[in-house]
C-alpha positions as a Markdown table, in Angstrom:
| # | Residue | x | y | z |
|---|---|---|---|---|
| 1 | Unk | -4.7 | -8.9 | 6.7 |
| 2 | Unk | -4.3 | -7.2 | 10.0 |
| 3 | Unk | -3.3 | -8.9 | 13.0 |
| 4 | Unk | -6.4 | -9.4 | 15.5 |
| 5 | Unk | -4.7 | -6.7 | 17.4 |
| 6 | Unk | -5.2 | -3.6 | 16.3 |
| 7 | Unk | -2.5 | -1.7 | 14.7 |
| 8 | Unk | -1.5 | 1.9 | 13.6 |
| 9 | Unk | -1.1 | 1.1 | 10.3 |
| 10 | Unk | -3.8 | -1.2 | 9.3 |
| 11 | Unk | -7.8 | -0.8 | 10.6 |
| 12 | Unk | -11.1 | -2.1 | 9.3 |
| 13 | Unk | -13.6 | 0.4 | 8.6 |
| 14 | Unk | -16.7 | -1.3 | 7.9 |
| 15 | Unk | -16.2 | -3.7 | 4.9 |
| 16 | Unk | -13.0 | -1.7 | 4.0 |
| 17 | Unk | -9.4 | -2.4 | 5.1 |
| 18 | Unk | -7.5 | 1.1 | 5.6 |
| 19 | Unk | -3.9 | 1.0 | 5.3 |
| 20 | Unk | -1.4 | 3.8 | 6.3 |
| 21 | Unk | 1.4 | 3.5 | 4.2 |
| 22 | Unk | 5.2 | 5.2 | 3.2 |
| 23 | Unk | 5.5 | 4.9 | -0.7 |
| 24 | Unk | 9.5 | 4.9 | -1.6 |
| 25 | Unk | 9.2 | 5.5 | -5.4 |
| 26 | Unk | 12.4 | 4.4 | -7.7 |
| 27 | Unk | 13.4 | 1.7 | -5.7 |
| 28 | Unk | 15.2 | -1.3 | -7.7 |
| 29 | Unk | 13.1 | -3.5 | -6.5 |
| 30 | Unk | 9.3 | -3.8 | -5.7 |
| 31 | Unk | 7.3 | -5.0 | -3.0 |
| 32 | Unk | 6.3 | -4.4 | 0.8 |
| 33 | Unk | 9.7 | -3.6 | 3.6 |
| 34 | Unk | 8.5 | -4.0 | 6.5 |
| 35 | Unk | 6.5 | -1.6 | 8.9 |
| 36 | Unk | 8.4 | 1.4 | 10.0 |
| 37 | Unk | 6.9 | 4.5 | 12.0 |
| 38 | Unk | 3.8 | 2.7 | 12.2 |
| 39 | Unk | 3.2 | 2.5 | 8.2 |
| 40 | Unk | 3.8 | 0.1 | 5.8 |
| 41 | Unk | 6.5 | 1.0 | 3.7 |
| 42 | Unk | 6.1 | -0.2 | 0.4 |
| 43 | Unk | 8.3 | 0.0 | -2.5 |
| 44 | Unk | 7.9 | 0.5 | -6.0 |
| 45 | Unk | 10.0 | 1.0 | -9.0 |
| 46 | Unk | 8.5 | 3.8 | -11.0 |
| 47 | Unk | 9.1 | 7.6 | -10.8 |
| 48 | Unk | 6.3 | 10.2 | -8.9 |
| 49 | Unk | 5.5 | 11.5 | -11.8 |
| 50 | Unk | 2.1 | 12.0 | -13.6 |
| 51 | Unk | 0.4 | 9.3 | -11.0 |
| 52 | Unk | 2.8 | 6.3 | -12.5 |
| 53 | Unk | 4.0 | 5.6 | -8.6 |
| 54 | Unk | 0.2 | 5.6 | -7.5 |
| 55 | Unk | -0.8 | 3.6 | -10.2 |
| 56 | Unk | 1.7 | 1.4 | -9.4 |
| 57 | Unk | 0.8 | 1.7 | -5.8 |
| 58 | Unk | -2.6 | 0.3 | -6.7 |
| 59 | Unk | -1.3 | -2.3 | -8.8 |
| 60 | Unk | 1.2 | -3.9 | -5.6 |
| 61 | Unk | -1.8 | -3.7 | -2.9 |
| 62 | Unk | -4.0 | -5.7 | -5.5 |
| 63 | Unk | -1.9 | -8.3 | -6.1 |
| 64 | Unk | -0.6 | -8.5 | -2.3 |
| 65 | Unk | -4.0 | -8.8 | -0.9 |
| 66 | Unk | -5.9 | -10.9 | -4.0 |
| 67 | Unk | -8.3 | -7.9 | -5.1 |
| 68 | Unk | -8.7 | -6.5 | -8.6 |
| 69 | Unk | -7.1 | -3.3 | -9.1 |
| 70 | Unk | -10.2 | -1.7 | -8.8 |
| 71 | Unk | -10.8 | -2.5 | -5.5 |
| 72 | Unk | -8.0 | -0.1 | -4.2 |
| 73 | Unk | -8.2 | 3.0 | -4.0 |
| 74 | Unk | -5.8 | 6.1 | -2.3 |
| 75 | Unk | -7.4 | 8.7 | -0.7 |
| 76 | Unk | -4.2 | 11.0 | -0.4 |
């Protein structure tokens, strides 16, 4: 959740939290690394390839913030 400051890379938009984040795809290991250029850099292990790192993306911000899957969604 964002801090109650508000930040570059995190803003509520109504009901909706909108995050602004750096996807590193093949990493060895998965999970958030910190803010850097005012994103959240995220990490994930699968390749860019036909949507896997998205989908995996998706998967990581569901789990982080207690959502179903579903309830993620990238717009670009």
């Amino acid at each position: 959740m964002c801090p109650a400051r508000e930040q570059d890379w995190c803003r509520w938009d109504g009901a909706d939290l909108v995050l602004r984040v750096r996807v590193v795809p093949r990493a060895r290991k998965a999970g958030p690394a910190g803010i850097r250029h005012d994103r959240l850099l995220l990490r994930v292990q699968e390749p860019p390839d036909d949507g896997r790192a998205n989908a995996a993306v998706e998967r990581l911000l569901a789990r982080l913030c207690g959502v179903a899957r579903g309830a993620v969604t990238i717009e670009s």
